[in-house]
N, CA, C and O atoms as a printed pandas DataFrame, in Angstrom:
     atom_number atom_name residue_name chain_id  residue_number  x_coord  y_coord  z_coord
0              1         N          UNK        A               1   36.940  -25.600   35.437
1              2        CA          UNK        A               1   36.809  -24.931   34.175
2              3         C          UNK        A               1   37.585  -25.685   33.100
3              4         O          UNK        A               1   37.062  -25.828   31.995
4              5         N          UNK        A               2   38.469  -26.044   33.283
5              6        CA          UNK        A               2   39.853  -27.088   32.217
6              7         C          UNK        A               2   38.299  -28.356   31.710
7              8         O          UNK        A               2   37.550  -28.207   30.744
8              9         N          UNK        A               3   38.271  -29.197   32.478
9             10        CA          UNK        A               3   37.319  -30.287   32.573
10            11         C          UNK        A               3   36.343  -29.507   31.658
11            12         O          UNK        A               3   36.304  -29.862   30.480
12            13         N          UNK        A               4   35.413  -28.311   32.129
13            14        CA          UNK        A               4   34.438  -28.156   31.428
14            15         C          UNK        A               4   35.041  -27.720   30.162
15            16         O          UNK        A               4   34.634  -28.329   29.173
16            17         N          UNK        A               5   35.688  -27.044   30.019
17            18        CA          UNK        A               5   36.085  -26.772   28.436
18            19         C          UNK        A               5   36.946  -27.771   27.639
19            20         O          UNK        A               5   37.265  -27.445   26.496
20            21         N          UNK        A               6   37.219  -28.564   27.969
21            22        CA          UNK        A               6   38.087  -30.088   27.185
22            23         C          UNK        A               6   36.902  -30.852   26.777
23            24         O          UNK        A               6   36.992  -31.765   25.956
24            25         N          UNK        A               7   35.538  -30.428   27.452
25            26        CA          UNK        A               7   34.625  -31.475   26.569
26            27         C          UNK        A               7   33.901  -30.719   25.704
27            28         O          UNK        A               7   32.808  -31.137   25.323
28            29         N          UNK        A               8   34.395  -29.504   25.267
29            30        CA          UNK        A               8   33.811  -28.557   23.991
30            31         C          UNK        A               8   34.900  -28.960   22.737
31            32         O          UNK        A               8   34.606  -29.381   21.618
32            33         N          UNK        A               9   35.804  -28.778   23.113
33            34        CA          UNK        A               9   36.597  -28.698   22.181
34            35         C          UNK        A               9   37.661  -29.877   21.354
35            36         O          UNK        A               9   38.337  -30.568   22.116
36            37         N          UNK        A              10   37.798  -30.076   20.134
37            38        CA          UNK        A              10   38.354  -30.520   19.279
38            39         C          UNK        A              10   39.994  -31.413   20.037
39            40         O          UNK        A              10   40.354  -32.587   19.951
40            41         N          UNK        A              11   40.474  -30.517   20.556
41            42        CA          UNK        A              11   41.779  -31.094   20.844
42            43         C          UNK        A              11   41.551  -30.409   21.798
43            44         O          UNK        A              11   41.263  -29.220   21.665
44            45         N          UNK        A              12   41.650  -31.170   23.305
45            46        CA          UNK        A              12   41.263  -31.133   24.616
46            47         C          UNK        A              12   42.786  -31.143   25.281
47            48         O          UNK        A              12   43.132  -30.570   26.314
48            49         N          UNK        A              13   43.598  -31.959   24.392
49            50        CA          UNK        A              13   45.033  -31.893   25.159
50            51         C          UNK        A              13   45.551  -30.532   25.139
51            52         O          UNK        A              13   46.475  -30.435   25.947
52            53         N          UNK        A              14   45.212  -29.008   24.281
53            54        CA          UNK        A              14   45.618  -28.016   24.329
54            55         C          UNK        A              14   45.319  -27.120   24.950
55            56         O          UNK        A              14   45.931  -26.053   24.915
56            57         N          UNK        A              15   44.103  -27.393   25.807
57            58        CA          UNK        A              15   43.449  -26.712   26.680
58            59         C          UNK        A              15   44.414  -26.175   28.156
59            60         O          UNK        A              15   44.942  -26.984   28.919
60            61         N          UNK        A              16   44.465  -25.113   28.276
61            62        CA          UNK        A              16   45.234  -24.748   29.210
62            63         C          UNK        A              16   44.812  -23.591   30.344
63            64         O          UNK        A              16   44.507  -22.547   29.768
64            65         N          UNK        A              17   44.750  -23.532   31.243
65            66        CA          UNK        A              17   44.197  -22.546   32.105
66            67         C          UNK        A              17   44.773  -22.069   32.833
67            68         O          UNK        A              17   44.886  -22.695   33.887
68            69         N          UNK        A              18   45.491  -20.683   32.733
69            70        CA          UNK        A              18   46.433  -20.059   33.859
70            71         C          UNK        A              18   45.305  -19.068   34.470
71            72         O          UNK        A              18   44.207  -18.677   34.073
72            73         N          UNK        A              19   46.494  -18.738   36.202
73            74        CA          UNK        A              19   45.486  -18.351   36.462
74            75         C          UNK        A              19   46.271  -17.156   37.717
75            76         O          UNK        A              19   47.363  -17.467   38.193
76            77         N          UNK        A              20   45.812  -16.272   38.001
77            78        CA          UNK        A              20   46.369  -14.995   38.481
78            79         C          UNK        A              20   45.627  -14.248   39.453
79            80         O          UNK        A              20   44.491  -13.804   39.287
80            81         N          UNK        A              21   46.338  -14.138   40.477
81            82        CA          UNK        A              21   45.765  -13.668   41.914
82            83         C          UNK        A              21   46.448  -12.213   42.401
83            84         O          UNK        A              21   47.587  -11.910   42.756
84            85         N          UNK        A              22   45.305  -11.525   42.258
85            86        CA          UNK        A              22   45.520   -9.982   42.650
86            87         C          UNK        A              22   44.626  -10.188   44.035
87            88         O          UNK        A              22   43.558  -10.796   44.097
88            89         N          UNK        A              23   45.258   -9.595   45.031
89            90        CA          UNK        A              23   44.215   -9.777   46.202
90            91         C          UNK        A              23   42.882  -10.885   46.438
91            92         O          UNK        A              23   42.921  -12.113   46.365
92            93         N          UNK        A              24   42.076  -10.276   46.648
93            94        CA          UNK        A              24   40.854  -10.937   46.368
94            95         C          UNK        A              24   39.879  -11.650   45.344
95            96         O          UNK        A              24   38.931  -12.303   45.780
96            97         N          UNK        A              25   40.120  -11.522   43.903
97            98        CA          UNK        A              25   39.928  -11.646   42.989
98            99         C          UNK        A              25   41.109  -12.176   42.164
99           100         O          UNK        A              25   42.210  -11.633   42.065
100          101         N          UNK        A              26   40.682  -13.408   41.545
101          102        CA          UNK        A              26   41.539  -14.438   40.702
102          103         C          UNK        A              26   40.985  -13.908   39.291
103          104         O          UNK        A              26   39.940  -13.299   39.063
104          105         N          UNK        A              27   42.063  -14.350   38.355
105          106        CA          UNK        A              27   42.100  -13.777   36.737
106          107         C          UNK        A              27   42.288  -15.202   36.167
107          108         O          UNK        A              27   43.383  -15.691   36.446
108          109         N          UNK        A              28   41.284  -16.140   35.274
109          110        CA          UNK        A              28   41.329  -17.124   35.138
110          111         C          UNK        A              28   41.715  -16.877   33.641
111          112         O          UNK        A              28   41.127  -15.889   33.201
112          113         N          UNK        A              29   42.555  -17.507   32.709
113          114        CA          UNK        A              29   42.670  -17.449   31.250
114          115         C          UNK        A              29   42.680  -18.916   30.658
115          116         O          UNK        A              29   43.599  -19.671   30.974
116          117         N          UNK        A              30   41.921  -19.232   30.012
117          118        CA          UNK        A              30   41.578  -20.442   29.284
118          119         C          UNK        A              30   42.708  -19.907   27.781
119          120         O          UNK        A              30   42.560  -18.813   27.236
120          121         N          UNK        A              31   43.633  -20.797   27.400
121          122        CA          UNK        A              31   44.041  -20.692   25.926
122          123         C          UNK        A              31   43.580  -22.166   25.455
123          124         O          UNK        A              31   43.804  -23.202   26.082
124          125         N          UNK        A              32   42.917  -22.061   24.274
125          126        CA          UNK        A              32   42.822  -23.359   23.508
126          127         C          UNK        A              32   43.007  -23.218   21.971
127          128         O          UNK        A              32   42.984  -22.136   21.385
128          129         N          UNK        A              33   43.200  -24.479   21.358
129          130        CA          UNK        A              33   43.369  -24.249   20.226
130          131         C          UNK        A              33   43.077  -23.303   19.109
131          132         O          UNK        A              33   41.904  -23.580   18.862
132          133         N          UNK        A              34   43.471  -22.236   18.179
133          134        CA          UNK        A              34   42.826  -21.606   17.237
134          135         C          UNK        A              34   41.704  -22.444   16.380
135          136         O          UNK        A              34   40.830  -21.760   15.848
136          137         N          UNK        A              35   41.657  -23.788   16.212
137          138        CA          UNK        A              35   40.122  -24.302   15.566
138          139         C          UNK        A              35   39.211  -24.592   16.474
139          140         O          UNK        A              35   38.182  -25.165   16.117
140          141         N          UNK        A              36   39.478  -24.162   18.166
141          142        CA          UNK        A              36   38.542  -24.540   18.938
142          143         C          UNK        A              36   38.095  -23.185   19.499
143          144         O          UNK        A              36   37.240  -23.100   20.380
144          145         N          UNK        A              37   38.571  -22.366   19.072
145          146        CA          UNK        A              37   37.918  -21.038   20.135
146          147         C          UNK        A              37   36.903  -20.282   19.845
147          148         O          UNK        A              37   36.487  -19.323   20.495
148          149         N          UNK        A              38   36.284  -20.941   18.341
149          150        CA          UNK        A              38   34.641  -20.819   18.109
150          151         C          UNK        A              38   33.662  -21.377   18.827
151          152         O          UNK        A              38   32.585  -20.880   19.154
152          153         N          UNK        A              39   34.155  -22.582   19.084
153          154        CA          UNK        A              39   33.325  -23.557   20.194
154          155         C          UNK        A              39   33.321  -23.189   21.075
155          156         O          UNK        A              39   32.260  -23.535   21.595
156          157         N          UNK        A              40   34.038  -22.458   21.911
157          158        CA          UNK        A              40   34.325  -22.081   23.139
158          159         C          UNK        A              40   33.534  -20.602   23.299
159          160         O          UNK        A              40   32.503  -20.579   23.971
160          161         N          UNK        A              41   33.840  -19.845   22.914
161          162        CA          UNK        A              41   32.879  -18.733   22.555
162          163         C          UNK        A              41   31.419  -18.871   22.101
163          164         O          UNK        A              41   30.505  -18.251   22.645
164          165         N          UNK        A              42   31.272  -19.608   21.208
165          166        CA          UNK        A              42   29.897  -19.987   20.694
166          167         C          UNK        A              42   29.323  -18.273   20.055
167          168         O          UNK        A              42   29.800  -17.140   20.000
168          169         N          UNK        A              43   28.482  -18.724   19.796
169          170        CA          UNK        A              43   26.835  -17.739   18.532
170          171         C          UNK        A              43   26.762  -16.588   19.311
171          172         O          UNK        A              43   25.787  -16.815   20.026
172          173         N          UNK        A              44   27.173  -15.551   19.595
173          174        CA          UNK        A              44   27.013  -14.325   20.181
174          175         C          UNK        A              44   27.711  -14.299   21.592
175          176         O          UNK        A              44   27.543  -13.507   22.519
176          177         N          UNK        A              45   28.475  -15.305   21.499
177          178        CA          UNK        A              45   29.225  -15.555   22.797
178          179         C          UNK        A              45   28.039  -16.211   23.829
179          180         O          UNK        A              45   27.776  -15.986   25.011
180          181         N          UNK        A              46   27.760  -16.646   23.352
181          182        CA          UNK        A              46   26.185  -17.364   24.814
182          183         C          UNK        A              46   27.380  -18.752   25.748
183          184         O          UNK        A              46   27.426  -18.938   26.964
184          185         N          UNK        A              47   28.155  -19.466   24.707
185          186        CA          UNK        A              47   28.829  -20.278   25.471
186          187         C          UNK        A              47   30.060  -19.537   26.333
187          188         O          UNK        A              47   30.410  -19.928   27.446
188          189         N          UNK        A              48   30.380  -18.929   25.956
189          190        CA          UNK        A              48   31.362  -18.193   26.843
190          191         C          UNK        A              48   30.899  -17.593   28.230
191          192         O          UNK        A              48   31.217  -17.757   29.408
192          193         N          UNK        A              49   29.954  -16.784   27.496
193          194        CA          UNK        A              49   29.245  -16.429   28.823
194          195         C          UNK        A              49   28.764  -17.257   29.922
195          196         O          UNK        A              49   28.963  -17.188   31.135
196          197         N          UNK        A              50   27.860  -18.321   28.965
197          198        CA          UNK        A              50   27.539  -19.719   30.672
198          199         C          UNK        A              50   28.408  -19.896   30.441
199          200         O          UNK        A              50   28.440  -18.825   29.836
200          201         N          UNK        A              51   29.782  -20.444   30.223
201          202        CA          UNK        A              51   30.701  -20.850   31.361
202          203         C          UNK        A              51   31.664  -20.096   32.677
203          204         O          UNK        A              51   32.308  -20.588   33.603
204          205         N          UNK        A              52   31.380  -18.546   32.204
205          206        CA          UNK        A              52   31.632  -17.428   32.960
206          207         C          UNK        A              52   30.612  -17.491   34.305
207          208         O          UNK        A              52   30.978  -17.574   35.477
208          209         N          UNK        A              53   29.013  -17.419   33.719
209          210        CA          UNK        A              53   28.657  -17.586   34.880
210          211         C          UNK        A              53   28.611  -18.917   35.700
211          212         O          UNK        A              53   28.119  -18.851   36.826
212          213         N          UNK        A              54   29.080  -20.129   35.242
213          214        CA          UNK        A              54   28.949  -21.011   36.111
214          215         C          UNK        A              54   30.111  -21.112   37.065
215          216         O          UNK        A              54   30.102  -21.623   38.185
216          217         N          UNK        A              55   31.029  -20.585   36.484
217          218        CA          UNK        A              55   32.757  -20.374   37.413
218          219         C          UNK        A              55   32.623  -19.217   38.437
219          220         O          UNK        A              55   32.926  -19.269   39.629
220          221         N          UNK        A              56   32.166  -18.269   37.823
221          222        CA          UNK        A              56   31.409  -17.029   38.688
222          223         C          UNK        A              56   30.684  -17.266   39.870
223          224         O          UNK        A              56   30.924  -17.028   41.054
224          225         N          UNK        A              57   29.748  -17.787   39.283
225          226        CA          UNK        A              57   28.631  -18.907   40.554
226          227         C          UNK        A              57   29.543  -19.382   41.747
227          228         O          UNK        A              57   29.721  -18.885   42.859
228          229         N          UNK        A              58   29.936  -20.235   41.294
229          230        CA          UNK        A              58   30.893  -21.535   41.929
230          231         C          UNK        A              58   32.388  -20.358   43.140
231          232         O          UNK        A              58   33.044  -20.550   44.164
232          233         N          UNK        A              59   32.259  -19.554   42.405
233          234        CA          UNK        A              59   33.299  -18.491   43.092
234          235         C          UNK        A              59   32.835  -17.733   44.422
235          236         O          UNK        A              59   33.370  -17.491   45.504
236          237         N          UNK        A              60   31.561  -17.462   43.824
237          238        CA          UNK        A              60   30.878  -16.586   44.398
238          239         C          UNK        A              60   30.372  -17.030   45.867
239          240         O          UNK        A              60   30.131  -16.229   46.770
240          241         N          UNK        A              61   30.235  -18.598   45.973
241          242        CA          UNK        A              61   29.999  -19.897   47.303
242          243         C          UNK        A              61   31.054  -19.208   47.894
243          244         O          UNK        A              61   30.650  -18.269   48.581
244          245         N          UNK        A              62   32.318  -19.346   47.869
245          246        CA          UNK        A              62   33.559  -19.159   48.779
246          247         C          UNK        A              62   33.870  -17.500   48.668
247          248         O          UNK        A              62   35.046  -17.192   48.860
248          249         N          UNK        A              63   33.103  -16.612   48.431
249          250        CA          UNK        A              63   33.685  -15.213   48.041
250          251         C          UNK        A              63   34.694  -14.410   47.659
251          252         O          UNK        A              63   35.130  -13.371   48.154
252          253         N          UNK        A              64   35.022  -15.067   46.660
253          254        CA          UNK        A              64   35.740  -14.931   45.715
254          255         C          UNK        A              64   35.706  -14.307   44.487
255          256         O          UNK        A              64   35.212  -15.139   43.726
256          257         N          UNK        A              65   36.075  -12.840   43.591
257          258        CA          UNK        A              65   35.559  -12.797   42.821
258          259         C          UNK        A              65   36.432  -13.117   41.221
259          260         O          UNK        A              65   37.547  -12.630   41.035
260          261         N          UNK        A              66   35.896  -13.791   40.398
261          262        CA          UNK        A              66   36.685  -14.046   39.365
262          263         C          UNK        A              66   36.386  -13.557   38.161
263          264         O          UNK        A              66   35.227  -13.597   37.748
264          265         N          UNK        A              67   37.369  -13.043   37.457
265          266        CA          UNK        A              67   37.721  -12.718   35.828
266          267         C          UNK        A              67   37.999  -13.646   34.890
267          268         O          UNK        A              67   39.132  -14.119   34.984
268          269         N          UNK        A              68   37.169  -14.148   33.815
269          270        CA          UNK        A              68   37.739  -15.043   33.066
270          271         C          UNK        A              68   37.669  -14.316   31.347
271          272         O          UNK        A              68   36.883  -13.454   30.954
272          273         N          UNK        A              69   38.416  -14.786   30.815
273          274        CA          UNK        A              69   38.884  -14.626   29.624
274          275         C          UNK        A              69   39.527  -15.774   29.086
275          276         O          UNK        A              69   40.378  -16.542   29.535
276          277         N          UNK        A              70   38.736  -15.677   27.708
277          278        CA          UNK        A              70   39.245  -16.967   26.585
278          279         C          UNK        A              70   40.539  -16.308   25.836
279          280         O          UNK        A              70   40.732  -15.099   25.714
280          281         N          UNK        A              71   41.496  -17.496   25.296
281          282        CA          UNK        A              71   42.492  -16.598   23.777
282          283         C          UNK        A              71   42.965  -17.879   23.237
283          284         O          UNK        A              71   43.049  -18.801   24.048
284          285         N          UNK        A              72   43.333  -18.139   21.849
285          286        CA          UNK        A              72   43.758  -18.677   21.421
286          287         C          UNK        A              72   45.124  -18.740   20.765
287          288         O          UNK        A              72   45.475  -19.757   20.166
């Protein structure tokens, strides 16, 4: 997810991804820059969302379930 979102955004060195484990289910948080978190979100949120479901996807192989959330 870091990788995929450093090639959306403006300043890629600020990109940061913590990440938080309650049992079974991981809590992923992307923070990136305040001039990049339009890009990241995108037009009705459509980019946010595919990148939710592609991490989702990718989670979902090893059964795993994940929460992600953007903030700037």
């Amino acid at each position: 997810m870091l990788y995929l979102i450093a090639q959306l955004v403006e300043h890629p060195d600020q990109v940061e991804v913590e990440i938080a484990e309650s049992g079974s289910k991981l809590s992923l948080t992307a923070t990136v820059s305040s001039d990049d978190i339009g890009r990241v979100i995108g037009k009705r949120g459509r980019v946010a969302n595919a990148i939710r479901t592609l991490v989702r996807a990718a989670a979902h192989r090893d059964g795993v379930q994940v929460e992600v959330d953007f903030r700037d």
